[in-house]
Every structure is written in structure tokens, then in C-alpha cells.
C-alpha positions in Angstrom: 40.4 15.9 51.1 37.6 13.9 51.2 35.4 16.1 49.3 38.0 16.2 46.7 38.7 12.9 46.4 34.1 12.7 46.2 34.5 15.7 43.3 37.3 13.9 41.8 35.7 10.2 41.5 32.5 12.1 40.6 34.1 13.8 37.5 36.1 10.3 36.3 32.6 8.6 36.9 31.0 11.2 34.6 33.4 11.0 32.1 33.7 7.1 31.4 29.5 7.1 31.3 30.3 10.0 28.8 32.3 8.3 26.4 29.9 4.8 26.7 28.4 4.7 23.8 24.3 4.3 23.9 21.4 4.4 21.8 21.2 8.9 21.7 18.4 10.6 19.7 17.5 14.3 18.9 15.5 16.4 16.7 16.4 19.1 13.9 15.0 20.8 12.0 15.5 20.6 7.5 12.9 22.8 5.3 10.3 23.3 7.5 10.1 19.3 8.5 11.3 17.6 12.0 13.9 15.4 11.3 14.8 12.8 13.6 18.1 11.4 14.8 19.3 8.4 16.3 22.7 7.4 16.3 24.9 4.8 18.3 27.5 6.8 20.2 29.2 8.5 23.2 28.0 11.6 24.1 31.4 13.7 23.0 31.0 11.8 19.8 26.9 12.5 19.0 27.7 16.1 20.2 30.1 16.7 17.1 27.1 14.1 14.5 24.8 16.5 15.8 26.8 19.5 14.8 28.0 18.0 11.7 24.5 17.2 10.8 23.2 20.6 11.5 25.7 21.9 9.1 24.9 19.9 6.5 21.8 20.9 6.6 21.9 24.4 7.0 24.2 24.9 4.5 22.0 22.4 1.9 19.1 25.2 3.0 21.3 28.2 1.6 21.6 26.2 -1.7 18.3 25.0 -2.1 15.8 26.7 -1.0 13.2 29.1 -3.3 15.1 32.5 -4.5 18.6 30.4 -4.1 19.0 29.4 -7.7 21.7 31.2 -8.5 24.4 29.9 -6.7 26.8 27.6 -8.6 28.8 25.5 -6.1 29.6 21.9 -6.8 26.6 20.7 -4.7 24.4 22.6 -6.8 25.8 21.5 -10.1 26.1 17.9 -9.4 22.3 18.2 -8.5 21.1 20.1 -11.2 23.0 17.2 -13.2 21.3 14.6 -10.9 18.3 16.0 -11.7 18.8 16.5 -15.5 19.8 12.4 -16.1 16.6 11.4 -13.6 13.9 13.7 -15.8 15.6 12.1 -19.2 15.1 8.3 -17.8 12.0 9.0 -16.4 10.7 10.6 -19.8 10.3 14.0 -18.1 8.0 12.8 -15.3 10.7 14.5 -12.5 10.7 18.1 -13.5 12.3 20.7 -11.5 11.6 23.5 -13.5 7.6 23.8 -11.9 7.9 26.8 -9.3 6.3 29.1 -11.1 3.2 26.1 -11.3 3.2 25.9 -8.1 3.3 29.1 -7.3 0.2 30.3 -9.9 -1.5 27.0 -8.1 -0.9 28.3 -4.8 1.1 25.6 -3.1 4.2 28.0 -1.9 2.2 30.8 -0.4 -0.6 28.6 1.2 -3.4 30.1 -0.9 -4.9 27.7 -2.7 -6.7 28.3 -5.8 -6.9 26.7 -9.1 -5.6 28.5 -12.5 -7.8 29.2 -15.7 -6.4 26.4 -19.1 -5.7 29.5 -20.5 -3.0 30.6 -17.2 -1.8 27.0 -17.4 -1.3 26.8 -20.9 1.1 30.0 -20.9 2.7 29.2 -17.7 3.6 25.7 -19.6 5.3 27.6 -22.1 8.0 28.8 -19.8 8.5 25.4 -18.5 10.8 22.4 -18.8 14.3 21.5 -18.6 14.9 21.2 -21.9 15.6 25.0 -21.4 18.7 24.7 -19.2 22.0 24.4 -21.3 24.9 23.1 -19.0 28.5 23.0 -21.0 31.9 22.4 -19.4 32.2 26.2 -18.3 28.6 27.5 -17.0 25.1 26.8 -16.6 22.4 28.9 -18.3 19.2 28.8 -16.3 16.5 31.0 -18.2 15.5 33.9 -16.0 11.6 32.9 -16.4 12.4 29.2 -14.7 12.1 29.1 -11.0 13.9 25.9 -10.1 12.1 23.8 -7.6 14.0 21.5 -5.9 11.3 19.7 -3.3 11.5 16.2 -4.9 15.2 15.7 -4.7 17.5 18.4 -2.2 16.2 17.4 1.2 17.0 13.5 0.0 20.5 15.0 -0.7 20.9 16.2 2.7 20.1 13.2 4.3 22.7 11.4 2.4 25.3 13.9 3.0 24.1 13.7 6.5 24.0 10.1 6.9 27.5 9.7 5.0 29.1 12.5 7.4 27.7 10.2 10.6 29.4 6.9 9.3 32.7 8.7 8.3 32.5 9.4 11.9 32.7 5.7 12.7 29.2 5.9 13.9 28.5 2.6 12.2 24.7 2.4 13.5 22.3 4.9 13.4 19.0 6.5 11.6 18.0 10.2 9.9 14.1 10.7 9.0 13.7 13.9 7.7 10.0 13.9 6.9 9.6 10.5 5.6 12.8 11.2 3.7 14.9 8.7 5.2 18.4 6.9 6.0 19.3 3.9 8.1 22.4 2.1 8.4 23.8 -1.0 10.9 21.5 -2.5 12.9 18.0 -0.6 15.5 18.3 -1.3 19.3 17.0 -4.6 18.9 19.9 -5.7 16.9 17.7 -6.3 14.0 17.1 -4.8 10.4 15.4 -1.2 10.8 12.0 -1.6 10.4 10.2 1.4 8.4 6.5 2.3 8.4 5.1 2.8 5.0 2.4 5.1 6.0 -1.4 4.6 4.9 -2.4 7.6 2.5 -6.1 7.8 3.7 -6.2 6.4 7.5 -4.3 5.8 10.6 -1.5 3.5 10.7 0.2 1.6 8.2 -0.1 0.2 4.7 3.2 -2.3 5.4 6.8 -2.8 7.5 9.7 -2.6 5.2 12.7 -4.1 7.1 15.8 -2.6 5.9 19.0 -1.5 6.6 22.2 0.4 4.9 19.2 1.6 2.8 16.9 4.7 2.1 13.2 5.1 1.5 11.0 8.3 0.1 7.2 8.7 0.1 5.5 11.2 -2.2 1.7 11.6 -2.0 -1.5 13.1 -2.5 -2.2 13.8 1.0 1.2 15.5 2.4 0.3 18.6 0.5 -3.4 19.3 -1.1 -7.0 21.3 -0.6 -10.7 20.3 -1.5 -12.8 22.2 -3.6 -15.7 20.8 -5.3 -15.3 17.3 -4.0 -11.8 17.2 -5.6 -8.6 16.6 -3.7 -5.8 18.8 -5.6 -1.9 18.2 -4.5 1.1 19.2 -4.9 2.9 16.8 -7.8 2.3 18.3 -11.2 2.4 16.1 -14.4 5.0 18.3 -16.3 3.4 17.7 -19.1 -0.7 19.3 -18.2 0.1 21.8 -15.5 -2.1 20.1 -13.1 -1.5 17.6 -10.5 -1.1 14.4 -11.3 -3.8 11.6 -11.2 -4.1 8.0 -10.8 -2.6 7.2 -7.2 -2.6 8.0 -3.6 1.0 7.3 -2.5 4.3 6.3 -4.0 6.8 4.7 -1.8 11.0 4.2 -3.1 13.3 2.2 -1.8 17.0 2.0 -2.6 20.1 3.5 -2.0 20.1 7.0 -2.4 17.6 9.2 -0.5 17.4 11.9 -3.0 17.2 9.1 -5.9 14.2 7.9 -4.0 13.0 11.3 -3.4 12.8 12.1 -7.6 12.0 8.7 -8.3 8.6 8.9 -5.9 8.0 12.4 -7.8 7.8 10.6 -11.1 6.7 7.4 -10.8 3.8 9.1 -9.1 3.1 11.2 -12.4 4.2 8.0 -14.7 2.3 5.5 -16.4 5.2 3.5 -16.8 6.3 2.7 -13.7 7.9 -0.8 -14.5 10.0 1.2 -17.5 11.2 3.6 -15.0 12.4 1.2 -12.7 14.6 -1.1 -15.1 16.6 2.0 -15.5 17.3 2.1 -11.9 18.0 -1.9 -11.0 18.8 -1.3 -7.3 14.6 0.6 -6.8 12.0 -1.0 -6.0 8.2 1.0 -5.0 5.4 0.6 -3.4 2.4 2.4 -5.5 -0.9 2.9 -3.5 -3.4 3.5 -6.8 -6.3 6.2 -6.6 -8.4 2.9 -5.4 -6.3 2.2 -2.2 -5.0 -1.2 -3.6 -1.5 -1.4 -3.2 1.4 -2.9 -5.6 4.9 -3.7 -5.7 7.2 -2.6 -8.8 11.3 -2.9 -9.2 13.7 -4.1 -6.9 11.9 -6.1 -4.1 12.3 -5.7 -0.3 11.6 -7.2 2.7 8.2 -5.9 3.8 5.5 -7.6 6.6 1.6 -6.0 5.1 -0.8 -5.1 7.4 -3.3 -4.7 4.6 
């Protein structure tokens, strides 16, 4: 009897510290990146987040990913609409019509090399989203275009994610997929969540945003590039040359919608007109690192302490 009464004070034990809720954290993993998790919750209660949120993703994935651009659910729709109103604001700076670019560049098999004008130039031809027709009853996608959707679908599924959490009634909590992230309520310190904005040539960082109920993207020359004659090449195209785009080192968006930050980062990074972009988006603000490392502040203005 005594036993059972040890077993049975044992299991009530475990089960009130179960449903305490704590600061609980995890890792996942979203197109290739580690994305983190921390949430405020019992441990019954992060057990179904986590679920949730591995659903999300997966199925985002199955959407999304290269070869998938056939499939015509709602997500995809409402993205490829997304993503049509974002290039037209941005005057065609966010373009996600450039796989076969970055392909011929060799940024989705991992060899690098760089294409002849002459390649570029034809490639260029078969490109733009002026080429996909959507009417009330379909979408026509030209079989030539291979839609890619890097700037923009994992920033969707972190605010699918990050939505699914607080329907939950987890109301604090924070999702970094990659630098593609969400944070809502208050950190462990019972204070704003504070957000590195990560230098794009050294260690450390070029400022602390303090945020919260808010999400942030980085795009930038050094995520995704090679060398070759002294030259950095990267991954961001100008839609407009085929090659990638000059003129800074990092572009930084904060506001609040992840995968409106994600295309926004995409093309103020290619843009000139970075203050022209942003008054069509009042609730954005960014943080430009130029090609000389000095660093400026455009849009909507946030909280930030700088370290540089």
C-alpha cells in the first residue's frame, strides 16, 4: 500500500509539473534551415504547438518547394497573388519567376559558375511575371517559368505557424526559421524580444531591434554566394540583368508579416528606390547595409540599440 500510495503521489506530482506552464524550446527543421522554437506552455500543450507546427511546415514544403508548381490549393493561389501585387509595387524588383536563373547560375545544384551575356540574355526572355495570367477560374503558368519561391514561402510558414501557436492560446512565444522570423508577447525577461540584426562581413552584430507581435527578414550577399576573380556573386538576381544584384551587403525588414518581409528584403535589396517601395507598405521599415558597410534606416522605424 505504501508503494502505491509512493506511485500514486509520484504520477499526480508528474502531472501538475506537466501542465505548469514554462519557458519550452525545440528545433525543426523548414527547407533545409534549423528553425527554432520557443513558446510559453505546459508540456501537453507545446507537444500538440510542436505538432501543429511541424505540419505546417511540412505541408508548406509539399507546396513550395522546386518541381511543386503545379499544385493549385488556396495556399498556393493566395501566394502566387501575394506575390504578383508585391512585384507590381516594387516595380518588378521581387520576381519569382527566376529558377531557371538560378539554376543556369548554379545556385540550386551547388555548382557554381557564371553564364555567357548571350545565355543570360535568352534565359531573360523566358522570364517575368508578366507571363502568368490569373482569371476567376485558373491560373496559366507558362511551362518554360520555373517559379521560385525562396523570397516569400518560408515567411508564409512562419506566419501560419506563429498564427496556429497563438490560436492555441499560447500568447508568448518565438519561431526563427533561418533569420525568417516571428515573435509575439513578451521573452523570459518579461521584456520586448530582442532581435540580432546580424553583421554581413564579421562576427556579431550590426544592431538590437526590440520588438514584439512583430516579424523581421534578412536577405543578403553573404547567405548564399562564391568568389571567382576577386568578385563575390550571390544569390538575389536583378530581374531585370540576369545577374545578381549590386549595391549592398544586407537588407534587413521589419513589420508584420514574415513573408511580406521576406519579398520586401528580396527587392529592396535589387531596388534603387528603397524609400518608394516602402511608402507603399506604411507598417515596413529596413535596415540597408550598402556595398560600403555603412548602415541606414528607411520606412517605418523601430526600436533598435547599434552596436556599430
Amino acid at each position: 500500500m505504501k508503494k502505491l500510495l509512493v506511485l500514486l503521489c509520484l504520477s499526480s506530482f508528474l502531472l501538475h509539473c506537466g501542465l505548469q506552464k514554462t519557458w519550452l524550446r525545440s528545433s525543426l527543421m523548414f527547407f533545409n534551415t534549423v528553425c527554432e522554437l520557443r513558446v510559453y506552455s505546459s508540456g501537453p500543450e507545446f507537444l500538440r504547438a510542436k505538432r501543429q507546427v511541424q505540419d505546417i511546415f511540412s505541408s508548406i514544403e509539399k507546396l513550395f518547394s522546386p518541381g511543386r508548381s503545379g499544385n493549385r490549393s488556396s495556399q498556393f493561389e493566395y501566394l502566387l497573388k501575394k506575390s504578383l501585387e508585391i512585384h507590381k509595387k516594387t516595380g518588378g524588383c521581387f520576381d519569382i519567376t527566376l529558377g531557371i536563373l538560378k539554376e543556369a547560375w548554379g545556385f540550386a545544384s551547388g555548382c557554381h559558375r557564371i553564364p555567357s551575356e548571350e545565355e543570360i540574355y535568352h534565359l531573360m526572355i523566358s522570364l517575368g511575371m508578366d507571363q502568368i495570367q490569373i482569371t476567376d477560374n485558373q491560373i496559366l503558368i507558362p511551362e518554360k517559368i520555373k517559379l521560385d519561391w525562396g523570397g516569400i514561402a518560408k515567411g508564409y510558414g512562419v506566419d501560419l505557424a506563429s498564427q496556429a501557436l497563438r490560436d492555441l492560446g499560447i500568447k508568448k512565444g518565438f519561431i526563427n526559421a533561418g533569420g525568417d522570423i516571428y515573435c509575439w508577447g513578451t521573452n523570459p525577461n518579461q521584456e520586448n524580444w530582442n532581435i540580432g540584426i546580424q553583421h554581413p562581413r564579421k562576427q556579431g552584430y550590426v544592431g538590437v531591434l526590440s520588438i514584439t507581435d512583430m516579424g523581421a527578414a534578412t536577405s543578403g550577399d553573404y547567405q548564399n554566394f562564391f568568389i571567382k576573380n576577386n568578385t563575390r556573386y550571390h544569390h538575389i538576381f536583378d530581374p531585370s540583368t540576369g545577374y545578381p544584384a549590386k549595391g549592398k551587403q544586407s537588407v534587413t525588414i521589419i513589420g508584420p508579416e514574415v513573408h511580406v518581409c521576406d519579398a520586401l528584403s528580396t527587392a529592396v535589396f535589387v531596388s534603387e528606390k528603397t524609400d518608394a517601395i516602402l511608402k507603399k507598405f506604411p507598417n515596413y521599415g529596413a535596415i540597408v547595409v550598402n556595398d560600403q558597410g555603412e548602415v541606414f534606416e528607411y520606412g517605418k522605424k523601430y526600436s533598435i540599440n547599434w552596436l556599430e
